[in-house]
C-alpha positions as CSV (number, residue, x, y, z in Angstrom):
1,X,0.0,0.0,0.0
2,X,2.7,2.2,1.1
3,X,5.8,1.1,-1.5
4,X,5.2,4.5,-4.1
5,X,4.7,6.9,-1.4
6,X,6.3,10.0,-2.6
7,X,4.1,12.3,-0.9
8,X,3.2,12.8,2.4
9,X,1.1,15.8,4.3
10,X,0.9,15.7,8.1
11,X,-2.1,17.6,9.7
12,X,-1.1,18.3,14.0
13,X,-1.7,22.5,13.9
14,X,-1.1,22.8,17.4
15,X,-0.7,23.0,20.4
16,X,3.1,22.7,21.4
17,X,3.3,20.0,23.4
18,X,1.2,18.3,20.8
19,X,3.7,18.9,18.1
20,X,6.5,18.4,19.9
21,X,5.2,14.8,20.5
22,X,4.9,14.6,16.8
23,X,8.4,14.8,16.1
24,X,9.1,11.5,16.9
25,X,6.8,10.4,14.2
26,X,8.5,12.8,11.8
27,X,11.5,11.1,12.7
28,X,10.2,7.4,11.7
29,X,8.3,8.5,8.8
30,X,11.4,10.0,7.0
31,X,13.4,7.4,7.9
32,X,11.6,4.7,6.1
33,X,10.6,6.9,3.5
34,X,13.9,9.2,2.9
35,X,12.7,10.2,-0.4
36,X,9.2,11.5,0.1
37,X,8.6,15.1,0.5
38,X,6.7,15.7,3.7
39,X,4.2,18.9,4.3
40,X,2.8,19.7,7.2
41,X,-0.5,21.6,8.0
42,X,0.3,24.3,11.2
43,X,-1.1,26.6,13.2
44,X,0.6,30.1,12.6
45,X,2.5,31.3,15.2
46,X,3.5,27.5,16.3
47,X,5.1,27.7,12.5
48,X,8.0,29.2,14.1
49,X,8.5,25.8,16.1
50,X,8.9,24.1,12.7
51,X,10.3,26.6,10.6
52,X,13.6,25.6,8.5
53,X,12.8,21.6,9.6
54,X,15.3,19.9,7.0
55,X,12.4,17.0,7.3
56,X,9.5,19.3,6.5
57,X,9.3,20.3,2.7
58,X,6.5,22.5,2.9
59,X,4.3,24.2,6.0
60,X,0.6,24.8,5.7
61,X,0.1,27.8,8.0
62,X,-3.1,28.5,9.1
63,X,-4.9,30.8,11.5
64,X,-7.1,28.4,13.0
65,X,-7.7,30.5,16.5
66,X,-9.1,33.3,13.9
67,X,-11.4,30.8,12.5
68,X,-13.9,31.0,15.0
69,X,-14.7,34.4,15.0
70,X,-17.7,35.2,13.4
71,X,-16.2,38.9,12.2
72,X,-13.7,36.7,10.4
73,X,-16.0,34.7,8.3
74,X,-15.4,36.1,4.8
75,X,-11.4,35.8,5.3
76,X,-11.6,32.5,7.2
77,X,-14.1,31.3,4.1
78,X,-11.0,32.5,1.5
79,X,-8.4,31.0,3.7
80,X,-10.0,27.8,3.3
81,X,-10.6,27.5,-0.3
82,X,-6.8,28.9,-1.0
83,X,-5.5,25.7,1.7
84,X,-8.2,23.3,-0.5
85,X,-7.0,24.1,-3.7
86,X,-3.1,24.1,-2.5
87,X,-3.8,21.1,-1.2
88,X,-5.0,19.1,-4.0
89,X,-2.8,20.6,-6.1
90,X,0.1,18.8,-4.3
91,X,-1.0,15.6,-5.1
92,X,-0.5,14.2,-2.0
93,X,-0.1,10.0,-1.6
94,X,-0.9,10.0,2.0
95,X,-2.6,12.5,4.8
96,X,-1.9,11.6,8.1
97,X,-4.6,13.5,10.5
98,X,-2.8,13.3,14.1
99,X,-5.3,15.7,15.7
100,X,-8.3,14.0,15.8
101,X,-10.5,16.8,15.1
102,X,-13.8,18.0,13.0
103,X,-11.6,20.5,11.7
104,X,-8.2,18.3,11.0
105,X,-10.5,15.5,9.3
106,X,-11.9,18.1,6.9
107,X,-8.4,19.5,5.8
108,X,-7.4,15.4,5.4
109,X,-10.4,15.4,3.0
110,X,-9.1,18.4,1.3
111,X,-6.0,16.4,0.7
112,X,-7.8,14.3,-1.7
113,X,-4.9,11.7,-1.5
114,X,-5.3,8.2,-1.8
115,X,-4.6,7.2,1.7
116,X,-5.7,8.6,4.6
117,X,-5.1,7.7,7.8
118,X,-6.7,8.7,10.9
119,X,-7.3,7.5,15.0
120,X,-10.9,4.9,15.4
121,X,-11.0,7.0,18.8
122,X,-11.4,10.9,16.9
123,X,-13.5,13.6,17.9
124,X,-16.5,15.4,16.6
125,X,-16.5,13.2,13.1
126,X,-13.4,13.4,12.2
127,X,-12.9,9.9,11.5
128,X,-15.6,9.9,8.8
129,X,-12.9,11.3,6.3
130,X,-10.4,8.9,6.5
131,X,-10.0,5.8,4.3
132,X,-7.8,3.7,7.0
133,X,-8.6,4.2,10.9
134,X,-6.2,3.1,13.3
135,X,-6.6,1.9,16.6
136,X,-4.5,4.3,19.2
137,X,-5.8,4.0,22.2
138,X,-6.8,6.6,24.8
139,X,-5.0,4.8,27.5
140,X,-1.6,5.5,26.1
141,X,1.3,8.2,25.9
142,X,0.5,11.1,22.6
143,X,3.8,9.8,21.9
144,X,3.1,6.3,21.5
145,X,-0.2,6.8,20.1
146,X,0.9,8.8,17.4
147,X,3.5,5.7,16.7
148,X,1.3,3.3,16.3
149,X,0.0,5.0,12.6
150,X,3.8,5.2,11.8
151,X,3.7,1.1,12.7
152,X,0.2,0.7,10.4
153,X,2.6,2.6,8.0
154,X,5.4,-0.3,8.3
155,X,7.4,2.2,10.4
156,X,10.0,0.6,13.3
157,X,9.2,2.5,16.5
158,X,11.6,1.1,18.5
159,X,13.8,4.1,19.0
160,X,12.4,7.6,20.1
161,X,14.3,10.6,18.3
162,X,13.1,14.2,18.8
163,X,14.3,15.7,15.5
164,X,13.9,19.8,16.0
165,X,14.3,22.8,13.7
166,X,17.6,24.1,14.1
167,X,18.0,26.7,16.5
168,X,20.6,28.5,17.6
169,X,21.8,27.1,21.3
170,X,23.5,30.1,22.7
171,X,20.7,32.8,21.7
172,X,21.5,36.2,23.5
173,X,19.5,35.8,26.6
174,X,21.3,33.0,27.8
175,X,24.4,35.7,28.2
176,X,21.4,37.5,30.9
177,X,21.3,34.6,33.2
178,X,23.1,32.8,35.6
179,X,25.3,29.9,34.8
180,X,23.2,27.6,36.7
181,X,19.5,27.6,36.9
182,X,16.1,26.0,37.1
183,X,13.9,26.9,34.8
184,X,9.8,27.3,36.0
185,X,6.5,27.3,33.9
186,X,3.9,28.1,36.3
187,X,1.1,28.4,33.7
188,X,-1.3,26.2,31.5
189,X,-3.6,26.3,28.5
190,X,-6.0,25.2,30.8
191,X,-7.2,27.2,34.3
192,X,-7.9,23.6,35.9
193,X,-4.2,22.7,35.2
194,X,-3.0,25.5,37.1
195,X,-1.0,25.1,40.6
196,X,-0.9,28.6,42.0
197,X,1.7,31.1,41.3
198,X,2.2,32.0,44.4
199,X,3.3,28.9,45.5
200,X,5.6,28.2,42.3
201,X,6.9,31.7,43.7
202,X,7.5,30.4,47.1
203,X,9.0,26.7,45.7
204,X,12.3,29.0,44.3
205,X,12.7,30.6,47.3
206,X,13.3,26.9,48.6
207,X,15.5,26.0,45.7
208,X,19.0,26.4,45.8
209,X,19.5,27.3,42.4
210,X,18.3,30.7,40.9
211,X,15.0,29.9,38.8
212,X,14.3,31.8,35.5
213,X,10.5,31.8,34.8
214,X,9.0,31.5,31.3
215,X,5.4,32.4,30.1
216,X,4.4,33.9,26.7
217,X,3.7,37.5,26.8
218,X,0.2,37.0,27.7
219,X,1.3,35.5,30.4
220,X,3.4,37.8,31.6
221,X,1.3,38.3,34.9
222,X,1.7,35.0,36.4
223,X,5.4,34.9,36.2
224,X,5.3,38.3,37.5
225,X,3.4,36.9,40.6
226,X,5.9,33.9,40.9
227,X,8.8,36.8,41.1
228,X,7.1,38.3,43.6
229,X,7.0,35.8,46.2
230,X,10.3,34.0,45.4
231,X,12.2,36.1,48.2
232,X,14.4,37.3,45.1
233,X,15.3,33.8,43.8
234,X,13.6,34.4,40.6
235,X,13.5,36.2,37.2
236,X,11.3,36.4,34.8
237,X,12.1,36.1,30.8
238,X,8.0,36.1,30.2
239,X,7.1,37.5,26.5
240,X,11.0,37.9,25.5
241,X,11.9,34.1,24.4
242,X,10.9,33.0,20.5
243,X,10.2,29.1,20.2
244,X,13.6,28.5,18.8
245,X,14.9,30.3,21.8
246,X,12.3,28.7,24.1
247,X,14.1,25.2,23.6
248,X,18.0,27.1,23.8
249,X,16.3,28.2,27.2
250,X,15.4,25.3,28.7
251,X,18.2,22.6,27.3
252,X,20.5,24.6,29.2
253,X,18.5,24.0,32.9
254,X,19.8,22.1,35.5
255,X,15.8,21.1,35.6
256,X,12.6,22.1,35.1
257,X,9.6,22.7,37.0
258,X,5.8,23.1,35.6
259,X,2.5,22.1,35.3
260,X,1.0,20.1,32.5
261,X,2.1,22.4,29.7
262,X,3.9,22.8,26.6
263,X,7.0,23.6,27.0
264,X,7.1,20.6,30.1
265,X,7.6,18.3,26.6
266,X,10.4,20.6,25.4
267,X,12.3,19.8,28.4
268,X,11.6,15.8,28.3
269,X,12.5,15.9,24.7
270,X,15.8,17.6,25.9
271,X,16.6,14.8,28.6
272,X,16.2,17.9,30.7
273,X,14.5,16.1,34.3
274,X,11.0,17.9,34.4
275,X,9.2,18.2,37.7
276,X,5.5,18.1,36.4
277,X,2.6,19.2,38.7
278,X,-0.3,17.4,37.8
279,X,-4.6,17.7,38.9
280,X,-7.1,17.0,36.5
281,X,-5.1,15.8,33.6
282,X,-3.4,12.0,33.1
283,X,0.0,12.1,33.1
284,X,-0.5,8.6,31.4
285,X,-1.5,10.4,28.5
286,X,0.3,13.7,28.3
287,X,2.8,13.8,31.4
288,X,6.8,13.8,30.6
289,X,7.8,10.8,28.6
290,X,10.7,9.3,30.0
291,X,12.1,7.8,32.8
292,X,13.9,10.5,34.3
293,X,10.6,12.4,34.9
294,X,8.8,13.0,37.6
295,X,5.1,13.7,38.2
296,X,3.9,14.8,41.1
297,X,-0.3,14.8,41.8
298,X,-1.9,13.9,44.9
299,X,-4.0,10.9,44.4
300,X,-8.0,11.6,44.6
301,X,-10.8,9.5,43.4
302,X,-12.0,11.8,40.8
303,X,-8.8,12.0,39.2
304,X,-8.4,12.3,36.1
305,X,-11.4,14.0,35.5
306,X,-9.7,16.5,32.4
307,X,-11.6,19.2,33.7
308,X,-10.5,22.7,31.9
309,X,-12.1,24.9,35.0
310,X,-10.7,24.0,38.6
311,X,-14.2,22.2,40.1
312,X,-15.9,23.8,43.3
313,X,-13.1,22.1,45.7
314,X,-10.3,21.7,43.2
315,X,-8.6,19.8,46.3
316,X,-6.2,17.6,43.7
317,X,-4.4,21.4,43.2
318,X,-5.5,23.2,46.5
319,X,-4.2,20.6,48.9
320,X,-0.9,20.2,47.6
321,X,1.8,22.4,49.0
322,X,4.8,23.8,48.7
323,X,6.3,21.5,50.9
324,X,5.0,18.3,49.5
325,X,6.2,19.4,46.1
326,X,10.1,20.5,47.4
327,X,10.8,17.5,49.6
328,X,9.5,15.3,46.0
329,X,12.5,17.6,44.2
330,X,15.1,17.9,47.2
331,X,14.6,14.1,47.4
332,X,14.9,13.8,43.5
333,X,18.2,15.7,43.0
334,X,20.0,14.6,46.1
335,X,20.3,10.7,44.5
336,X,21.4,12.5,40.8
């Protein structure tokens, strides 16, 4: 099925964890098919992530997050048609939807190529525009899931490779910061997956090493708060990192401390050990993969429940302290 495949288009848009667990998959494509030229549909902004991949022939950027707005409609409506016709211009042999989505299975469908190859276990329809659907699990890592079409694809798996975009590993902020240092991401897409600023704040106060704190620009408030109770410990580099620079940042920590976020992938892709706070959200699924992880999450009986709003007792992130989550760390790095 797969011996003439000469070209491949991989749909993942977002988010950045998400696509950072794709890499992997990149990796095992190319390497059984080194001569097929590989597109991939992004989310713009994300592109930057990608951008210059010596894997990726082309990027589809789109501006899904404008999409939705209603005021939008007539350029969203000629976004589309340009990505539909683009799309089946390029005569694609295969589309590989990795997202799982109404919106993802659509743009496979606009592919118009020959195979396409989707999760059994898609949202919202998705599934109804592929020609092969693959069985992922739910009760799996992204990683692995993601894997398993590579295997359908007669892909080996055995070895996981993180192939990024080439970036530049001493960018100019580095010179800013200590030698030493622990890098923090105290926020999260989602409110639910939030432990408190304040006490990410007071947990580098406790640490021995200076802690630099990263958020996007948006973000700019939480790591703000973070600073302001870490008894001087920290800094913050919120808003004034790039992607590229992003994963300079964090391969040069000692270790890294977050919740279930984005850039918490970055670091386990980077063998960097991650220290990931976890409450509503299944670190089977979408924790740190590796072994030199660790995730920390108080055990309750309604966890996971993948809430995206903390609940009316949010216990699994109100009840754990500061003090639980050092001793888990000073414990941690005192047998490295």
């Amino acid at each position: 099925m797969f011996d003439s495949v000469k070209n491949i288009l991989i749909i993942k848009p977002s988010a950045l964890g998400d696509i950072v667990h794709s890499l992997p998959f990149l990796a095992v494509i190319k390497k059984k098919f080194p001569n097929a030229k590989i597109d991939w549909v992004v989310a713009f902004g994300l592109h930057k992530f990608l951008e210059g991949h010596p894997m990726i022939n082309r990027l589809w950027i789109i501006k899904k997050d404008q999409w939705k707005k209603p005021g939008n409609l007539n350029h969203t409506l000629k976004e589309i048609n340009e990505l539909k016709k683009g799309l089946k211009a390029s005569e694609y042999d295969v589309s590989i939807d990795l997202s799982g989505l109404l919106r993802s299975g659509i743009i496979t469908w606009f592919s118009k190529a020959g195979i396409k190859l989707g999760f059994k276990e898609s949202d919202e329809g998705s599934s109804l525009f592929y020609t092969h659907k693959i069985h992922g699990s739910m009760n799996i890592h992204a990683i692995d899931r993601y894997l398993e079409i590579a295997k359908f694809m007669g892909c080996s798996i055995d070895k996981i490779d993180y192939p990024f975009a080439p970036y530049d590993p001493c960018p100019s902020i580095l010179k800013e910061l200590p030698e030493d240092f622990v890098v923090m991401s105290p926020s999260a897409g989602k409110p639910a997956n939030r432990w408190q600023a304040k006490k990410f704040g007071r947990l580098a106060a406790k640490l021995l090493l200076p802690t630099v704190v990263i958020a996007s620009l948006g973000e700019a408030k939480i790591a703000r708060e973070v600073v302001a109770h870490s008894n001087g410990k920290a800094i913050s580099v919120a808003g004034m990192t790039g992607l590229k620079e992003l994963v300079a940042l964090i391969g040069r920590a000692s270790f890294f401390v977050c919740n279930d976020t984005g850039p918490m992938h970055i670091a386990a892709a980077l063998n960097v050990p991650a220290f990931a706070i976890f409450g509503p959200a299944n670190p089977l699924r979408t924790g740190p993969y590796g072994t030199i992880h660790t995730v920390i999450q108080r055990k309750m009986d309604c966890a996971p429940c993948y809430a995206k709003q903390p609940c009316s007792h949010f216990r699994c992130m109100n009840e754990l302290s500061v003090e639980d989550v050092f001793k888990i760390i000073d414990q941690k790095i005192r047998q490295t």
